[in-house]
C-alpha positions as CSV (number, residue, x, y, z in Angstrom):
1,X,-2.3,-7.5,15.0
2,X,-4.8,-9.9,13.1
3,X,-8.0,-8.8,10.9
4,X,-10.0,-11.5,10.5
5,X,-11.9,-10.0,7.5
6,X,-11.9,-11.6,4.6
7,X,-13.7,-9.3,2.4
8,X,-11.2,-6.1,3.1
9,X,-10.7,-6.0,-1.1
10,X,-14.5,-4.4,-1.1
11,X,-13.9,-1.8,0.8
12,X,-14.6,0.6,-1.6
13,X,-16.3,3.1,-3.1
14,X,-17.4,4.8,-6.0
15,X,-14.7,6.9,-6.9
16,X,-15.1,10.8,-7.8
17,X,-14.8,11.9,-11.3
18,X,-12.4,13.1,-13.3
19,X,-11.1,14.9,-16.1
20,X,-9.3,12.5,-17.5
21,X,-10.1,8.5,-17.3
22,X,-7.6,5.9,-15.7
23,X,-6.7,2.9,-18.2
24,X,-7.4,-0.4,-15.9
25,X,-5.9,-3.7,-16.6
26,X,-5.0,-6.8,-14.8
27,X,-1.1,-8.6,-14.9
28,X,0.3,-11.9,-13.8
29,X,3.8,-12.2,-12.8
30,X,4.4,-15.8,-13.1
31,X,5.2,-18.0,-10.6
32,X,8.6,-19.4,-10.2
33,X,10.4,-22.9,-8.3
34,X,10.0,-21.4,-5.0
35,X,7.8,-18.2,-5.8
36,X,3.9,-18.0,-5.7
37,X,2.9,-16.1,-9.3
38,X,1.7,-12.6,-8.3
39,X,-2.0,-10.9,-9.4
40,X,-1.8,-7.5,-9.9
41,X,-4.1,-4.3,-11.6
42,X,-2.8,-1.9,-13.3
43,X,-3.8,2.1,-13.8
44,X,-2.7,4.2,-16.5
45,X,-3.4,7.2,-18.4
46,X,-5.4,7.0,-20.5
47,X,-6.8,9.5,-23.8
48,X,-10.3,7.8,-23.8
49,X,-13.4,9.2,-21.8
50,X,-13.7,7.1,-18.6
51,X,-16.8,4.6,-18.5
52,X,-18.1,2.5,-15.5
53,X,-16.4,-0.3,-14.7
54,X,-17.9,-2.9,-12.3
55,X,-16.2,-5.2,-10.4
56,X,-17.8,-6.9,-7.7
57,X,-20.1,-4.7,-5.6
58,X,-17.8,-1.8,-6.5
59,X,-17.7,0.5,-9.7
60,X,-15.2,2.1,-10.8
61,X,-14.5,5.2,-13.5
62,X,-12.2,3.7,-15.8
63,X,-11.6,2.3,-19.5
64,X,-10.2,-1.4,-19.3
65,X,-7.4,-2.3,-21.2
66,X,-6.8,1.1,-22.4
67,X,-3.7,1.7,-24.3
68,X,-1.2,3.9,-22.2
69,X,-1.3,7.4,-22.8
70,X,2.6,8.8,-22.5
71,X,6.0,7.0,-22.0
72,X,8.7,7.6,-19.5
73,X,6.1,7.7,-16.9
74,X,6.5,7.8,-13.6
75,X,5.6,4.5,-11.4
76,X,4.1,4.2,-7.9
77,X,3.8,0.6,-6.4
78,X,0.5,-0.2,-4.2
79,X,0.9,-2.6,-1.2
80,X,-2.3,-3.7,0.8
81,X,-2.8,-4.4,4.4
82,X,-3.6,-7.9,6.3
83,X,-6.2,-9.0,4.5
84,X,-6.7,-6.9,1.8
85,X,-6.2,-6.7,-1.6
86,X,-5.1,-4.5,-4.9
87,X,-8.3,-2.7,-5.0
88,X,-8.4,-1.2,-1.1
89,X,-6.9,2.4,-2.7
90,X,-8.0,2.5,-6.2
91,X,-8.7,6.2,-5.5
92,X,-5.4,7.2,-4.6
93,X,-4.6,4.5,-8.0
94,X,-7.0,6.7,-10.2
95,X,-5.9,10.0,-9.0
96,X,-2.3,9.5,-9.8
97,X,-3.5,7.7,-13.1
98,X,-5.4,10.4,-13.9
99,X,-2.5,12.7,-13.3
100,X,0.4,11.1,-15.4
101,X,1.7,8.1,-13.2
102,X,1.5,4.2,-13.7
103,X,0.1,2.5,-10.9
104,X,0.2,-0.9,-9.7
105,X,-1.6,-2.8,-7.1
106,X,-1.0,-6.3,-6.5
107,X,-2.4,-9.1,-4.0
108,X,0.3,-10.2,-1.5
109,X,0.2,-14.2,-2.0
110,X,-0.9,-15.9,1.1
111,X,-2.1,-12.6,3.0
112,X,-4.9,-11.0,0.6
113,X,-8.8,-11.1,0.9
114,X,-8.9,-14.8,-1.0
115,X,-5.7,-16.3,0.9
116,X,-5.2,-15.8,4.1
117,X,-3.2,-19.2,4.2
118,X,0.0,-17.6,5.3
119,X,-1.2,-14.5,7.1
120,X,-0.2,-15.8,10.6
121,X,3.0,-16.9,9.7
122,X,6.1,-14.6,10.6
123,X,7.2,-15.7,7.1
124,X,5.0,-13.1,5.4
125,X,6.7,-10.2,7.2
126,X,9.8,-11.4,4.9
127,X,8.1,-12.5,1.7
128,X,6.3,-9.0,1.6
129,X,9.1,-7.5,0.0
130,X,10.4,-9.9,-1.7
131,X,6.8,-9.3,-4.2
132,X,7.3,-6.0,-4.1
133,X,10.8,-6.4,-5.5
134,X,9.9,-9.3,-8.0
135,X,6.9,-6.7,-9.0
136,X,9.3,-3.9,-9.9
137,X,11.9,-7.0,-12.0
138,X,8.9,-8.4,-14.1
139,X,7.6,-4.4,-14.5
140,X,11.0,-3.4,-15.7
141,X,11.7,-6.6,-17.4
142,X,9.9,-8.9,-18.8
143,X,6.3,-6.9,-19.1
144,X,5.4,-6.0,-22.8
145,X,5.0,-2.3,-21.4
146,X,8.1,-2.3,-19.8
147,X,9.5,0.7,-22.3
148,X,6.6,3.0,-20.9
149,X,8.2,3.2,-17.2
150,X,10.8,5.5,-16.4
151,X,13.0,3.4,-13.8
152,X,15.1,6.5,-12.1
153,X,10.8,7.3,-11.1
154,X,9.2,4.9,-8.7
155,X,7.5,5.6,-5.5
156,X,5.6,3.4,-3.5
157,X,2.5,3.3,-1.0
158,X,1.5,1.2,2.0
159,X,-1.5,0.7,4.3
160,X,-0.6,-1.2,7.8
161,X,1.2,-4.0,6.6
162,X,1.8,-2.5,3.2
163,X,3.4,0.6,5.6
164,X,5.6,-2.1,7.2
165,X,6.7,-3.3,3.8
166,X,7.9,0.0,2.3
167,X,9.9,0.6,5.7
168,X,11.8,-2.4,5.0
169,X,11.9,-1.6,1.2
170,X,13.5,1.6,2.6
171,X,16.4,0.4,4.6
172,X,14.8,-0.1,8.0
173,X,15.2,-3.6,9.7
174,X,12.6,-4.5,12.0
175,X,12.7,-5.7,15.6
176,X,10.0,-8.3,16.0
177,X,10.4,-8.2,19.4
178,X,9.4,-4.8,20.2
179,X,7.3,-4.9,23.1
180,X,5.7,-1.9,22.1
181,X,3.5,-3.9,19.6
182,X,0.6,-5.5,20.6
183,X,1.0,-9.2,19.7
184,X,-1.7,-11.1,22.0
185,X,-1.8,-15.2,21.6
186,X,-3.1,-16.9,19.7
187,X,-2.5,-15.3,16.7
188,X,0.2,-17.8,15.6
189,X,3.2,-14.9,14.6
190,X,2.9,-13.9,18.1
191,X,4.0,-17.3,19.6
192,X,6.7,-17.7,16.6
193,X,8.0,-14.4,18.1
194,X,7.6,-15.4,21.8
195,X,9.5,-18.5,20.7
196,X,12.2,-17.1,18.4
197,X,10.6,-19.2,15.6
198,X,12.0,-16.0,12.6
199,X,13.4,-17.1,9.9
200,X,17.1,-16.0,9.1
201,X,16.4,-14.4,5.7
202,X,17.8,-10.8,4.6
203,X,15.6,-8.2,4.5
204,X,17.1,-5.4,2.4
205,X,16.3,-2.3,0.8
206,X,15.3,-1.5,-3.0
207,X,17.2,1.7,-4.1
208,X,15.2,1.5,-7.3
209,X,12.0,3.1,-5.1
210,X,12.8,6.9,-4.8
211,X,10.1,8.1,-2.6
212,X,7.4,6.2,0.0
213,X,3.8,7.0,1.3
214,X,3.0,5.1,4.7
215,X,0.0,4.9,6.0
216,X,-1.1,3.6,9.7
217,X,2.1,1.8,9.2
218,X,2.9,-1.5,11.3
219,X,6.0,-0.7,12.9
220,X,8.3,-2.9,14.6
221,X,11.0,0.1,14.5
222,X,10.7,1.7,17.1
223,X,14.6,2.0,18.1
224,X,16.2,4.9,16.0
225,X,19.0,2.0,15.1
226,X,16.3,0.3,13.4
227,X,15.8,3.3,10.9
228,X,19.5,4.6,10.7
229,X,19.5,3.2,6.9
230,X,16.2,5.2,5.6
231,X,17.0,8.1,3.8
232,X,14.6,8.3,0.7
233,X,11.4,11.7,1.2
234,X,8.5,10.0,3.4
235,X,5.0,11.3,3.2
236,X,3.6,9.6,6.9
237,X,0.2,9.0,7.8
238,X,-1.5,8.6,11.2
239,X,-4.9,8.1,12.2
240,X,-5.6,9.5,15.6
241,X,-6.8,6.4,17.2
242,X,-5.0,3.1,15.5
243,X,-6.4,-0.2,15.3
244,X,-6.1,-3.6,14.1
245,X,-2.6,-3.5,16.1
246,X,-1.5,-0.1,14.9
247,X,-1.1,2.2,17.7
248,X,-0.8,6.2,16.8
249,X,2.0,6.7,19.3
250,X,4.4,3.7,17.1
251,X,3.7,5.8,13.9
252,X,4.3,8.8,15.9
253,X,7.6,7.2,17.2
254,X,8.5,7.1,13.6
255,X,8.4,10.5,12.8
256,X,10.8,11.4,15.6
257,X,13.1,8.4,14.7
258,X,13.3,8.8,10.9
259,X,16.9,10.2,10.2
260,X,15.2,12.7,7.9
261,X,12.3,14.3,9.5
262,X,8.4,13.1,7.4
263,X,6.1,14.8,5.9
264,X,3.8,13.3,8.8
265,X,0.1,14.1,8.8
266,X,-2.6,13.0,12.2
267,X,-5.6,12.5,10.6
268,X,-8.5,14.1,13.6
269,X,-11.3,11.5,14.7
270,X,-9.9,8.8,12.4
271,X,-9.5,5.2,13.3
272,X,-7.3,2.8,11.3
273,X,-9.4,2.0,8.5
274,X,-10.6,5.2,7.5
275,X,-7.5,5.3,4.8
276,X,-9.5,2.4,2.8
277,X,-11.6,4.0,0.1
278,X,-14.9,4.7,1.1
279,X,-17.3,1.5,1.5
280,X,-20.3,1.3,-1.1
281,X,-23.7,0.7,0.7
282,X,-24.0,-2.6,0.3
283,X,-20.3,-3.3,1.8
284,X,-21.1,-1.3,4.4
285,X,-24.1,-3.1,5.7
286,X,-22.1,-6.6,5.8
287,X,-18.6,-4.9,6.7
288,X,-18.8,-2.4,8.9
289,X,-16.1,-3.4,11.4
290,X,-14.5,-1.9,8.4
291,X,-16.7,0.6,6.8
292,X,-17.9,2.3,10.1
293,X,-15.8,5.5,10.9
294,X,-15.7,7.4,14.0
295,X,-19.0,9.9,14.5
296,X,-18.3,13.3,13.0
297,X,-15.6,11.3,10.5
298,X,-16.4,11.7,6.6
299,X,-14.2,9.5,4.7
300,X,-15.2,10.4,1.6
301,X,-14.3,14.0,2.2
302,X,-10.9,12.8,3.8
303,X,-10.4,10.7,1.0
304,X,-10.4,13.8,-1.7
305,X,-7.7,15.6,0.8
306,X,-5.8,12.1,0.9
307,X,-5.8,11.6,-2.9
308,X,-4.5,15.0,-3.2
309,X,-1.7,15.6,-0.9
310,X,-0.5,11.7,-2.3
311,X,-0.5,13.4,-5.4
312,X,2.2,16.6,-4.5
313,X,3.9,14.3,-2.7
314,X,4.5,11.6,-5.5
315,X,4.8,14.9,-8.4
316,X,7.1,16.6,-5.9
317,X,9.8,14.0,-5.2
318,X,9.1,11.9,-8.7
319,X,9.5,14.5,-10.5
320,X,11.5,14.1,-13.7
321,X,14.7,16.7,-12.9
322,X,14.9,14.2,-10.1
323,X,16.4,11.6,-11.1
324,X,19.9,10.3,-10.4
């Protein structure tokens, strides 16, 4: 279930270019009594050419703090997996910039590439969604560019954990105790399982998110009862041989158990991580439990099919004679 990683925020590439440029600029949702503040980027359109933005190892096409191009938009949440960070699928972030939609990424306190410090705790499995939520409240409240969001428009994507947090942000209610995922000791959430140790908190949907992208998702739902509640469109991603506890036949299990039957794509000779933007050479050299796909696997060229179909998907259900 673990990655022990901690550089998984790298794993990235240099993305394509574009026609248009993707605004880039970084938020704080302040901390509260008994909330950790949130980091977060943000992507936008944006009417000036893109430049080359370099952060870490990585560079980007992009124009930082670029005023936002449009109003009304349409917005698409970004959660990481174990590990990672707000940066893992800045390609799918630029494309949809690119395209007309506000996109934001954020680091999950206590489970991103810098702090780990609460990444083995069962607790994180409930306080996942609980940032998404308070993401979406400072977004739609108290952000200065609150006005340029349309609120009846918000989708949201997930990689392995961050595909575990949409399903509970879509009604389903997990079942920690599903044997069918592989929880080896010592990872310490495995013995909190074994020994009942899960907190009684609620873990309920947000009706404000219209439409989800899961990818590799870690599922603890494999009971139909479990999903009964989902019904917003799902765009469902599998690679073809799982890893880092994702196994292909759970995500598969999903797309029979889904009340409403998923868009659900296998991805051929992929392996877990392949849905992180392509490494950039120098990642790849130190990170390539990471970086290294499956022989014959181009993830650059699965990444440009990726980025697209995300892109229908999102225009398709976001669209604006949509909403409710």
């Amino acid at each position: 279930m673990h990655f022990t990683k901690i550089g998984i925020l790298f794993a990235i590439g240099l993305a394509a270019s574009s026609t248009q440029a993707a605004g880039l600029a970084s938020i704080k949702v302040p901390e509260s009594a008994d909330k950790p503040a949130l980091s977060a980027f943000v992507w936008s359109p944006c009417a000036t050419p893109p430049g080359d933005v370099q952060l870490g190892p990585m560079t980007m096409p992009a124009v930082r703090n670029c005023p936002i191009d449009g109003s009304k938009l349409p917005l698409v949440i970004i959660s990481h997996g174990h590990g990672g960070g707000s940066l893992n699928h800045h390609d799918v972030a630029e494309t949809l910039a690119d395209a007309g939609f506000l996109v934001v990424a954020l680091n999950h306190p206590g489970d991103n590439f810098s702090d780990l410090s609460r990444s083995g705790d069962i607790s994180i499995m409930f306080q996942r969604p609980q940032d998404i939520k308070r993401l979406i409240d400072f977004l739609l409240g108290d952000w200065q560019q609150s006005e340029k969001i349309d609120p009846d428009r918000i989708g949201f994507f997930g990689f392995s954990r961050g595909g575990y947090t949409g399903l509970v942000l879509a009604g389903a209610v997990p079942d920690f105790h599903d044997a069918t995922v592989p929880c080896p000791e010592p990872a310490p959430i495995c013995g909190e399982i074994r020994r009942n140790e899960i907190p009684v908190e609620p873990l309920a949907r947000d009706p404000r998110i219209k439409a989800f992208v899961l990818a590799d998702p870690l599922s603890f739902f494999s009971k139909k009862e479990s999903l009964r509640a989902v019904n917003a469109p799902i765009q469902l991603w599998s690679s073809e041989h799982g890893g880092d506890g994702v196994r292909p036949e759970n995500v598969a299990a999903l797309a029979v158990n889904l009340p409403d039957k998923p868009d659900f794509r296998v991805v051929p000779g992929s392996a877990h991580f392949a849905f992180l933007a392509p490494c950039p050479p120098g990642l790849a050299k130190s990170q390539s439990e990471i970086c290294t796909d499956q022989s014959g696997f181009d993830r650059a060229e699965f990444h440009g099919l990726l980025d697209a179909d995300v892109l229908e998907f999102f225009q398709r259900n976001l669209a604006s004679e949509r909403k409710s």
